[in-house]
C-alpha positions in Angstrom: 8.0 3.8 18.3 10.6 1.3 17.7 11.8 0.8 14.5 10.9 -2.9 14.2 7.4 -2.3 15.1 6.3 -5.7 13.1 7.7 -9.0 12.3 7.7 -9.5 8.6 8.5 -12.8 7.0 9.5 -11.1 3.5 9.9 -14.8 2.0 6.1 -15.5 2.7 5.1 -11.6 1.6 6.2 -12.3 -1.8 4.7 -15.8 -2.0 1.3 -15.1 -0.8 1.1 -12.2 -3.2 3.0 -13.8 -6.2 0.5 -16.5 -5.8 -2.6 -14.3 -5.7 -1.4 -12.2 -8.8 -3.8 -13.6 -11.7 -6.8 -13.3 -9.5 -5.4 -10.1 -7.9 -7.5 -7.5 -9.8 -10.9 -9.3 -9.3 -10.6 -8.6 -6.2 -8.6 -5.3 -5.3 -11.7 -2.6 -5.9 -11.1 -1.1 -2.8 -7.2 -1.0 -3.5 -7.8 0.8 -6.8 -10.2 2.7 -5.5 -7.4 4.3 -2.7 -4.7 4.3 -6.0 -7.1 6.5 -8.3 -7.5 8.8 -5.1 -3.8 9.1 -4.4 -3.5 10.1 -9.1 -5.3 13.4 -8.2 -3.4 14.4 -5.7 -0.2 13.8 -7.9 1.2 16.7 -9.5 1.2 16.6 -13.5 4.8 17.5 -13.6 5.0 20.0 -16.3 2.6 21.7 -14.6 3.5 21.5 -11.0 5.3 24.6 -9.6 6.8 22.9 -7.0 8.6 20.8 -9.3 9.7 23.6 -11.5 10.8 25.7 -8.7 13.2 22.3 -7.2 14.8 22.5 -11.1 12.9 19.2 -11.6 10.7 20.5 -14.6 12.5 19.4 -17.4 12.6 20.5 -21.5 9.1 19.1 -22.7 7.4 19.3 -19.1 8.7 15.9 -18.0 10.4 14.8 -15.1 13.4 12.4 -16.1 12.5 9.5 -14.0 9.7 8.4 -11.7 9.1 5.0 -9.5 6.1 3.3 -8.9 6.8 1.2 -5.0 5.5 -2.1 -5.0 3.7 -1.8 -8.3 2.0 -5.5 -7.3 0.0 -6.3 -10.6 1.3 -3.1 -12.5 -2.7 -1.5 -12.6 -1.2 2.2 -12.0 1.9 2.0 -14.9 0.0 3.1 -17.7 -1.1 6.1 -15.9 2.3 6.8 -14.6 3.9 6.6 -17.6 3.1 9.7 -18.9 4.2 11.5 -16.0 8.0 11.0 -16.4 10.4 10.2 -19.3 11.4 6.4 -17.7 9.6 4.6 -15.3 10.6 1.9 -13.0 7.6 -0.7 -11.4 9.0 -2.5 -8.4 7.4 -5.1 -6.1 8.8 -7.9 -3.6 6.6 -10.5 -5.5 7.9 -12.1 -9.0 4.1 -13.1 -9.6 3.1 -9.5 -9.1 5.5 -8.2 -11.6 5.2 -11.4 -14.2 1.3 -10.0 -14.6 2.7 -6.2 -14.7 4.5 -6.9 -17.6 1.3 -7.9 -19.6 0.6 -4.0 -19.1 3.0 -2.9 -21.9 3.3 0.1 -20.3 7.1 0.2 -20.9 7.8 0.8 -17.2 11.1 -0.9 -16.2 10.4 -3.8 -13.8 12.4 -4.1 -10.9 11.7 -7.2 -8.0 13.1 -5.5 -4.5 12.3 -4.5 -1.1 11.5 -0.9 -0.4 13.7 -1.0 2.7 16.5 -1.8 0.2 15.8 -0.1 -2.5 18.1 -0.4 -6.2 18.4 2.5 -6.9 21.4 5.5 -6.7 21.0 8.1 -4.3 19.1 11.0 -5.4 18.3 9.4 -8.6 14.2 10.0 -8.8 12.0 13.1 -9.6 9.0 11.1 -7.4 7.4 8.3 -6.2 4.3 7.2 -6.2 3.3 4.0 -3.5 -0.1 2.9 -2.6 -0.9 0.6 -0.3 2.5 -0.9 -0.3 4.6 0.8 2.7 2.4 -1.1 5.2 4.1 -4.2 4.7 7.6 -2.9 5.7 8.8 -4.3 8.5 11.1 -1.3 9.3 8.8 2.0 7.8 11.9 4.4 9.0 14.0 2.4 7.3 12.1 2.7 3.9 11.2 6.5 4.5 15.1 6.5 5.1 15.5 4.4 1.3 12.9 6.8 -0.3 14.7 10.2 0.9 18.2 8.8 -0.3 16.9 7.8 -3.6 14.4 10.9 -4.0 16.1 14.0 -5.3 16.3 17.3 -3.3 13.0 18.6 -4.3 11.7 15.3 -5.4 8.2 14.3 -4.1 6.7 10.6 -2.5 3.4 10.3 -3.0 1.7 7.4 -0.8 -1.1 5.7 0.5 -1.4 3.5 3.4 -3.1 1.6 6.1 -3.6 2.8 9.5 -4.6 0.8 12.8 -8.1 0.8 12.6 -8.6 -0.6 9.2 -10.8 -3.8 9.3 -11.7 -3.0 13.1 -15.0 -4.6 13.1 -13.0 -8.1 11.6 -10.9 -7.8 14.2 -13.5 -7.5 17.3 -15.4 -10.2 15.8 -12.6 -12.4 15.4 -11.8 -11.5 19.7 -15.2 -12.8 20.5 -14.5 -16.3 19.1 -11.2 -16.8 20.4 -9.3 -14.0 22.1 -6.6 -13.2 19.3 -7.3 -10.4 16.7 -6.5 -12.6 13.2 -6.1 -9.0 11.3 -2.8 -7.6 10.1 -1.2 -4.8 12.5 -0.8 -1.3 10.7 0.7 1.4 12.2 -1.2 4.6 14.0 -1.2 7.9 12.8 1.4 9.1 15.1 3.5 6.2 14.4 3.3 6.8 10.8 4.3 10.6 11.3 7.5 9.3 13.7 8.6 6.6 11.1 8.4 9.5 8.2 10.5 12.0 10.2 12.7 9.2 11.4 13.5 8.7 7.6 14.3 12.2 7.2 11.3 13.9 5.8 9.6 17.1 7.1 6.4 18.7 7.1 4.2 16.1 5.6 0.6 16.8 4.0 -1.3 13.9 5.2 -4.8 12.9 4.7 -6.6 10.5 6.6 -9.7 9.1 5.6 -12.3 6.7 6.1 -12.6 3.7 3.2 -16.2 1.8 4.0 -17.0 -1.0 2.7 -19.7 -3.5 2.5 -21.2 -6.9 1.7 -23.9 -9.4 1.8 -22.0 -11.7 3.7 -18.6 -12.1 5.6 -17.6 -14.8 3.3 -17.6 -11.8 0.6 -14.7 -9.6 2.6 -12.6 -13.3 3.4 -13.2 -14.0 -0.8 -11.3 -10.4 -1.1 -9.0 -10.8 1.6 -7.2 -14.1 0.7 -7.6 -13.2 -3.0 -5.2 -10.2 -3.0 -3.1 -12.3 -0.7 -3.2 -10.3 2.3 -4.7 -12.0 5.2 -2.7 -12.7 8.3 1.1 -11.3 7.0 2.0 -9.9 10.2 0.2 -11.4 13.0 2.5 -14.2 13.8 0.1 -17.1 13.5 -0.1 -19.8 11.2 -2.5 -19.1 8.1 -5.8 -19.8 7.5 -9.2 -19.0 8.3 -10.2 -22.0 10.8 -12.4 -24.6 10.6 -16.4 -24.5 9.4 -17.1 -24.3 13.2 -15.3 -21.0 13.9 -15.7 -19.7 10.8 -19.3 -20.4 11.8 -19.1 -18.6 14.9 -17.2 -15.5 13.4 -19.9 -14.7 10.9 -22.2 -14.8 14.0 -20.0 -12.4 15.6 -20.1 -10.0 13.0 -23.6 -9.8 12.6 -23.8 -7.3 15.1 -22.6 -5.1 11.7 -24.9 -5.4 9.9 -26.4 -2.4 8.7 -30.0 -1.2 8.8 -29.5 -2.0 4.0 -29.0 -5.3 4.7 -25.2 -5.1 4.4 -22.2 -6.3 6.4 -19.8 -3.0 7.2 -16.2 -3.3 6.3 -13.9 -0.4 6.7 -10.9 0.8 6.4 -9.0 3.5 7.3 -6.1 5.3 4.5 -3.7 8.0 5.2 -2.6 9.7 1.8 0.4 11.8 2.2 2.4 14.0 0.0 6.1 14.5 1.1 9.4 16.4 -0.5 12.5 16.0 -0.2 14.3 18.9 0.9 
């Protein structure tokens, strides 16, 4: 895989999701959903042996320092913050982080890019992304940032999207015009080149199926453009269409529905566990 597997205007990242910020929760079920998933797979720290065994366990069971990556409306901080003694919150978006700090979960909020990431080399116990690290335009580059900043023992905990998430979108969007309208994510085995490109070995990944469903499209479009993630990285102008095509898509995706009555959505997560060694 090449490293610049997708063109990523970073500018328009942060505004789409800066905007969507206040309205961001209403509509991110499915994103909390994966987040709650990825908690209990996360060690507690002072009772982790893994962590005590890298020298990471510290005097009252704590870990000195922990990072949440692209924190967006800060929903995960309060149950990160007592995993660690500090704890940094950092997003690409200014909106995203002007709603985390409503959290008063005493996190530190940083605004950056996880290919560029502020911090000092080997300066954090662990990391915990989800859903965020499909947005990189370079994902060896920020498996690269994560293992400098990460130290040796120090764990990344992460969800993300793979390829076929939102398949049946995509193939319905084909049959009305051609192009796919869906944002690109990477495969499995691109996912597993980009992490050992960044130097990490002998990942524990999960991949699972997230399904979804609703009465009508207009329900999944509600969700997409109100978390501010339709069409980042497919190189065409935003937007949903017209009436007419929009008309025409939900006729497309009909063939969908399922025998309850229900319009099948689905999305497909990889949760991986990672140290650095």
């Amino acid at each position: 895989m090449h490293d610049a597997f997708q063109r990523v205007d970073k500018v328009q990242l942060a505004r789409r999701f800066g905007a969507a910020a206040h309205r961001y929760d209403a509509h991110a079920q499915f994103q909390q959903e994966v987040g709650q998933a990825l908690l209990t797979r996360m060690p507690d720290g002072a009772n982790d042996s893994s962590l005590a065994g890298a020298g990471l366990a510290h005097p009252g069971g704590l870990p000195e320092s922990g990072l949440d990556l692209g924190c967006g409306t800060g929903f995960f901080l309060p149950q990160l913050a007592g995993r660690c003694r500090r704890l940094h919150g950092l997003d690409l978006a200014p909106g995203m982080l002007q709603q985390a700090a409503l959290r008063g979960s005493g996190a530190q909020l940083l605004c950056g890019d996880a290919e560029r990431l502020p911090f000092a080399s080997q300066s954090l116990d662990w990391v915990f992304s989800s859903l965020a690290l499909q947005w990189c335009e370079r994902p060896a580059q920020a498996f690269a940032e994560l293992h400098r900043v990460l130290k040796p023992g120090g764990q990344l905990l992460f969800s993300t999207l793979l390829a076929d998430s939102l398949w049946q979108l995509r193939e319905a969007w084909r049959t009305v015009d051609g192009a796919a309208h869906v944002n690109r994510f990477l495969s499995l085995s691109q996912l597993q080149h980009a992490i050992a490109a960044g130097g990490f070995g002998a990942p524990a990944l999960e991949c699972l199926t997230w399904s979804l469903a609703y009465p009508e499209l207009n329900g999944l479009l509600r969700d997409l453009k109100g978390i501010g993630a339709s069409q980042i990285n497919d190189g065409r102008r935003p937007g949903l269409g017209n009436r007419q095509r929009l008309q025409r898509l939900s006729q497309a995706y009909e063939r969908h529905r399922q025998p309850d009555g229900l319009l099948a959505a689905s999305y497909q997560v990889c949760l991986g566990r990672v140290i650095r060694s």
